[in-house]
C-alpha positions as CSV (number, residue, x, y, z in Angstrom):
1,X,-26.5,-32.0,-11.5
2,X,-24.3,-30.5,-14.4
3,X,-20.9,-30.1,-13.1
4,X,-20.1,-27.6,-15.9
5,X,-22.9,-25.2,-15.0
6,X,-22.1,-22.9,-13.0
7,X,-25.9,-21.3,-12.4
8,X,-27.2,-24.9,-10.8
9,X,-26.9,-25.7,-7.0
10,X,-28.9,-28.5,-4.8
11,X,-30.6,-27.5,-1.6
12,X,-31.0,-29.7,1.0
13,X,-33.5,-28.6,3.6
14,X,-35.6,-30.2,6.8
15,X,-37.9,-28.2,9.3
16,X,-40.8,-29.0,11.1
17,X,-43.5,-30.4,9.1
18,X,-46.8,-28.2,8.3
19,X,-49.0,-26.6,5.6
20,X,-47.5,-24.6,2.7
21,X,-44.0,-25.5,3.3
22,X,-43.5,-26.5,-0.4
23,X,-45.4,-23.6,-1.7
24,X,-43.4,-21.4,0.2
25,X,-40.0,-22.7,-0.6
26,X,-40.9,-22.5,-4.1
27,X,-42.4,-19.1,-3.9
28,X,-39.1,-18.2,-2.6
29,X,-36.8,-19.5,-5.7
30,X,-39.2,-18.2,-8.0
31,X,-38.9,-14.3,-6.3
32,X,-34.8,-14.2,-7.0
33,X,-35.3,-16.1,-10.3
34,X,-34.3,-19.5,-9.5
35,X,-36.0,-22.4,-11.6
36,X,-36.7,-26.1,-10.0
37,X,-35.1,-28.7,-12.4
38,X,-36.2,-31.3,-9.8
39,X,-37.7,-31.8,-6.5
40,X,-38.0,-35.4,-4.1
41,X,-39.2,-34.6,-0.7
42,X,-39.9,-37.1,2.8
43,X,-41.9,-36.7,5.7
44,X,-40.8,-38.1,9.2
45,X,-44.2,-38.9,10.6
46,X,-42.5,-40.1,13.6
47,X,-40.7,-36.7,14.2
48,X,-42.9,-34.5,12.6
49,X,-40.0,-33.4,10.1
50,X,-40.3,-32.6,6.5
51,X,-37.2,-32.9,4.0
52,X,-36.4,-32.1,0.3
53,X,-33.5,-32.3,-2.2
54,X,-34.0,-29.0,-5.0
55,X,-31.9,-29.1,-8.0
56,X,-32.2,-25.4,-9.1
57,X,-30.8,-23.1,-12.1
58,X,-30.7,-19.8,-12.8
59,X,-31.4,-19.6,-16.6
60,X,-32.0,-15.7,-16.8
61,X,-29.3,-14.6,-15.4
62,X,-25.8,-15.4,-13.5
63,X,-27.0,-16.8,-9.6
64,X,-25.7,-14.3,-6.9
65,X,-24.8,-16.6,-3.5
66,X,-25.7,-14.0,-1.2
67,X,-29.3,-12.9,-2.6
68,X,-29.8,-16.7,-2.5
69,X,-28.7,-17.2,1.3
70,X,-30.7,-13.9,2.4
71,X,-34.0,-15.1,0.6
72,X,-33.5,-18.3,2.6
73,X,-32.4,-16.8,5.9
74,X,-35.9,-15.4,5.7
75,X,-37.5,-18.8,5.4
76,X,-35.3,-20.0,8.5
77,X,-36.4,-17.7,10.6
78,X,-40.2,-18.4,9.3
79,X,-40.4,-22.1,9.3
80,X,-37.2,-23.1,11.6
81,X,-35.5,-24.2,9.0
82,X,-32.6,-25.8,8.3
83,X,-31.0,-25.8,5.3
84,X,-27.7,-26.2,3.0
85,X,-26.4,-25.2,-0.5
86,X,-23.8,-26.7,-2.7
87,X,-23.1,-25.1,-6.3
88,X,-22.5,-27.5,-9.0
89,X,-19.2,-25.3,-10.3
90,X,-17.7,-26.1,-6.5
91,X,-16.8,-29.8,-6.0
92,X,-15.9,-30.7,-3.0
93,X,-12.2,-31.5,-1.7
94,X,-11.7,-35.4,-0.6
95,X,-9.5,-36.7,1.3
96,X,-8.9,-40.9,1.0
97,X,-7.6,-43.2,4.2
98,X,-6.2,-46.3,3.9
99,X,-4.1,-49.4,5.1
100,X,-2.9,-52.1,2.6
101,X,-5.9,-53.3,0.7
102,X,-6.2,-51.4,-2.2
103,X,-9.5,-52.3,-3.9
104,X,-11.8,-49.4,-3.1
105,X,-8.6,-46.8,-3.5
106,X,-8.5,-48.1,-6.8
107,X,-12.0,-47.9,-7.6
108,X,-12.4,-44.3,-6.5
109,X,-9.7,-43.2,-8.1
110,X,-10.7,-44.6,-11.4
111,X,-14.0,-43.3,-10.8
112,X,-12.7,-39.7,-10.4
113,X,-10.2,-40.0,-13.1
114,X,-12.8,-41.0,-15.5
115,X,-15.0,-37.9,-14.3
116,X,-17.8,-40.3,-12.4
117,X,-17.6,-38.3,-9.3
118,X,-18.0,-34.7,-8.8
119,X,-14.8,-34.2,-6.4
120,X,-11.1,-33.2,-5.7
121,X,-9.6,-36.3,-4.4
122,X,-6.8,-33.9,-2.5
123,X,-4.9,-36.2,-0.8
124,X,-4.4,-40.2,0.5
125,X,-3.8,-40.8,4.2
126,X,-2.3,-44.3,5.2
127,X,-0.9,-45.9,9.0
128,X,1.3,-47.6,5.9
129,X,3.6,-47.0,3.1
130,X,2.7,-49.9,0.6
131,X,-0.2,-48.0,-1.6
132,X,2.1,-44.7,-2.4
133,X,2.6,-46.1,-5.5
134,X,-0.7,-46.3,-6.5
135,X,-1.2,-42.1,-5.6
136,X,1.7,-41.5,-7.6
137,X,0.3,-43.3,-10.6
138,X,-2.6,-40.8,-10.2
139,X,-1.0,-38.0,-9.3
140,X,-2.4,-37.2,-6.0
141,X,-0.4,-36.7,-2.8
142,X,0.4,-39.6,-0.4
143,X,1.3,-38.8,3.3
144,X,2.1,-42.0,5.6
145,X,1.0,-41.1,9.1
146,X,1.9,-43.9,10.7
147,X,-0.4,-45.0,14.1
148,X,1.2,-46.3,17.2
149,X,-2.2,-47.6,18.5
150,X,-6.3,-46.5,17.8
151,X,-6.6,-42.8,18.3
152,X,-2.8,-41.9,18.8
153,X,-3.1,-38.1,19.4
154,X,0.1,-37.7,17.7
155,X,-0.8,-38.8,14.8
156,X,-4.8,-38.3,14.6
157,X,-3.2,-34.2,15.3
158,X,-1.2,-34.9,11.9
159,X,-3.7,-36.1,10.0
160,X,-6.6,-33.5,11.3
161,X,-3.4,-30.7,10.4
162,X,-3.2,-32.0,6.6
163,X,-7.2,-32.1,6.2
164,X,-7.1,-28.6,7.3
165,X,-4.4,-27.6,5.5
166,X,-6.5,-29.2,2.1
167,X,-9.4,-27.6,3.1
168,X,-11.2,-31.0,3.0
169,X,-14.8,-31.3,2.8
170,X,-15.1,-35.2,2.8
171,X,-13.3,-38.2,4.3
172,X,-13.7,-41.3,3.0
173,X,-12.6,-44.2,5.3
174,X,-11.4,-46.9,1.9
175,X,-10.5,-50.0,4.1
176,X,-8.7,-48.0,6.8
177,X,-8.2,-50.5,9.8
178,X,-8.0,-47.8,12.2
179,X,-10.3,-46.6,15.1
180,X,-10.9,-42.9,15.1
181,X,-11.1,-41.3,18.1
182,X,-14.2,-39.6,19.0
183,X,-12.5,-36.0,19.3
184,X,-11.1,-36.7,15.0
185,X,-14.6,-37.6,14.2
186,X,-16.4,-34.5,15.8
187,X,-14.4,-32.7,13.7
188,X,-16.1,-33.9,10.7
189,X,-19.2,-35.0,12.3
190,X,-21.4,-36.4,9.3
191,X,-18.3,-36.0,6.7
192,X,-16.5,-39.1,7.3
193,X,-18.4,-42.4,5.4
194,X,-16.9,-46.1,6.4
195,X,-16.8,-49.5,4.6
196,X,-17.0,-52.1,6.3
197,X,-18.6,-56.3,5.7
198,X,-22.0,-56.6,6.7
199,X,-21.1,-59.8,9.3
200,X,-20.4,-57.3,11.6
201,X,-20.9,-57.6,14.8
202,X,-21.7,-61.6,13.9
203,X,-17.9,-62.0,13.2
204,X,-15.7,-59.6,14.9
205,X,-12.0,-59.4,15.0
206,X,-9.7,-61.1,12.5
207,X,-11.1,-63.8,9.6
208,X,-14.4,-62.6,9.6
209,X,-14.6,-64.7,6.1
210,X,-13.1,-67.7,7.3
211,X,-15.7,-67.2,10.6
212,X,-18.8,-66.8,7.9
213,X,-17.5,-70.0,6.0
214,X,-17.2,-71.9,9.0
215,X,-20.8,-71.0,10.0
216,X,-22.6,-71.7,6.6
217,X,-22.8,-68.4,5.8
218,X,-25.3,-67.8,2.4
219,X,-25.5,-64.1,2.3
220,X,-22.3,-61.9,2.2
221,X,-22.5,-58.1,2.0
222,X,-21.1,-54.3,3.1
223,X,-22.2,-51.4,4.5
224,X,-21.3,-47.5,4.0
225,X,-22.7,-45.2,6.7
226,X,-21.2,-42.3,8.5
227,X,-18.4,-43.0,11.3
228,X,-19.2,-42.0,14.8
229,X,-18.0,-42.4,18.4
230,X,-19.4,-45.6,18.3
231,X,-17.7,-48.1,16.2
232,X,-19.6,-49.4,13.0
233,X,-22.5,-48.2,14.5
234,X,-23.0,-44.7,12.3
235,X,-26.3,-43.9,10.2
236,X,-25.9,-46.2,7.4
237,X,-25.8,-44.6,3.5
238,X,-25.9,-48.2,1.6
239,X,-25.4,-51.7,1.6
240,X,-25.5,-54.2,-0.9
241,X,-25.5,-58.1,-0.5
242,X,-24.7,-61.0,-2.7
243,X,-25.2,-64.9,-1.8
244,X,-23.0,-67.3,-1.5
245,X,-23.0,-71.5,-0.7
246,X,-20.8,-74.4,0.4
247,X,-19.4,-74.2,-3.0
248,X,-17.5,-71.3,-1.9
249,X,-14.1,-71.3,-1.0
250,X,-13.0,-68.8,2.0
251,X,-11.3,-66.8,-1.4
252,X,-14.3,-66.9,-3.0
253,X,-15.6,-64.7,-0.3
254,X,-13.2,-62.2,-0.1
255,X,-13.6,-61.8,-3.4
256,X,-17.3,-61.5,-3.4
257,X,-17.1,-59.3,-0.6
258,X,-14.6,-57.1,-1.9
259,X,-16.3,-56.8,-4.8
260,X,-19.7,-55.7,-3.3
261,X,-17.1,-52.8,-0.8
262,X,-16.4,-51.1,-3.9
263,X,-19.4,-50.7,-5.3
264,X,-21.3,-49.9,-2.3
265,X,-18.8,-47.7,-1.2
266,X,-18.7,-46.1,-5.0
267,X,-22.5,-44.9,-4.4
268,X,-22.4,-43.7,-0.6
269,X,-19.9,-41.6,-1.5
270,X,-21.4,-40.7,-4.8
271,X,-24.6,-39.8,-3.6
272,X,-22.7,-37.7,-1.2
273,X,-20.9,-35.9,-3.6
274,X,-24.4,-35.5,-5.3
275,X,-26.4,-33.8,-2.2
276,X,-28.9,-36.6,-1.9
277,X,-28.3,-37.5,1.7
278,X,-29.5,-35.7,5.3
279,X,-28.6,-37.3,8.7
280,X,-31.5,-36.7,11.0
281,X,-32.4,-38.2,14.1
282,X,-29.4,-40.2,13.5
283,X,-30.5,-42.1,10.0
284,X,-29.5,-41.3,6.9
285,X,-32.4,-39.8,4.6
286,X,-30.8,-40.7,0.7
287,X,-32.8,-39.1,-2.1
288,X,-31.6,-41.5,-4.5
């Protein structure tokens, strides 16, 4: 999607699968002038559900929002639809979390300062005070909440205050060893995407690396999905893997395995950013 144009938008849309739903969505855009750049649909068989990604522009005129969400209003009430739209010209407002690794901070922040994602990275939330000098260096604010224990009310209501406050659309968990409460993450229910290594729950706790190394490990890997009440257990986004062998030194892990965070982490929350993924019946549906 061109981020300069300000007559594109996406449209993400599911409903209960049947005849003439394609037809009639495009029928739709075509009646208030809209003009399908690109279209990538799915069908659930096991639901019964269809879903599609539209990029659309408006090359005639300047797009009005509201004739837009009335034309589709119609279509809701028609073919119980759900649906959601995003303008290009309106990039969403991120909000970063982290403890004291660094790597995937750094990478998003490179990413956004060299205009490869589509966002406002607001503000950085840390339980510690050793990355503000990274946010400084990229001129975004740094608040240090710090957390007594997992979920501490006092300072999960300090946190959900600045998000509000920011307006943020998107949290993005960058190697934040904290548990969220359940309460913080109904409040952004399907806006909050995690990192974490794919040996969980093989290796759990502390080391996981030096676990995997002990064990004979010969795949390393990570995993973004979306945070929910259930720890690591959210509808997964992407994951990526790289091998490894007894040649490997419990550094040569980390390394690996940092390596794979950022860049797996890069795309979740690209693709985010880009409209290309729908959480239904608790999977995540990417249009890649």
């Amino acid at each position: 999607m061109d981020a300069s144009s300000p007559n594109e938008a996406v449209i993400l849309l599911h409903c209960p699968d049947q005849p003439g739903i394609v037809a009639r969505v495009a029928n739709c855009l075509d009646k208030i002038g809209g003009n399908i750049l690109d279209a990538v649909q799915h069908t659930d068989f096991e639901s019964g559900t269809f879903l599609q990604r539209l990029h659309v522009s408006w090359p005639q005129h300047d797009s009005d929002e509201q004739v837009v969400r009335d034309a589709f209003t119609a279509l809701k009430r028609d073919l119980n639809l759900n649906w959601r739209l995003q303008w290009s010209h309106t990039p969403r407002r991120v909000a970063i979390f982290v403890s004291r690794e660094d790597h995937c901070l750094h990478d998003l922040l490179l990413l956004r300062r060299d205009g490869d994602l589509h966002c406002k990275i607001s503000l950085i939330i840390s339980n510690h005070a050793d990355l503000e000098d990274v946010a400084k260096r990229f001129g975004v604010p740094y608040h240090h909440v710090p957390m007594e224990f997992p979920g501490d009310p006092d300072g999960e209501a300090e946190q959900l205050t600045l998000l509000k406050e920011h307006n943020i659309d998107l949290v993005v968990l960058a190697r934040y060893m904290q548990v969220l409460s359940a309460r913080f993450i109904a409040a952004y229910e399907s806006r909050i995407i995690n990192i974490h290594h794919s040996f969980l729950p093989a290796f759990a706790g502390g080391s996981p690396y030096r676990q995997a190394h002990e064990k004979g490990v010969k795949l390393i890997g990570a995993t973004a999905h979306f945070a929910t009440a259930a720890l690591d257990d959210g509808p997964i986004i992407e994951q990526g893997v790289t091998r490894v062998s007894h040649r490997d030194s419990v550094h040569d892990m980390v390394r690996k395995g940092r390596d794979i965070e950022r860049t797996v982490l890069a795309r979740a929350v690209r693709w985010y950013l880009q409209d290309r993924v729908i959480v239904h019946k608790g999977r995540a549906v990417v249009f890649e």
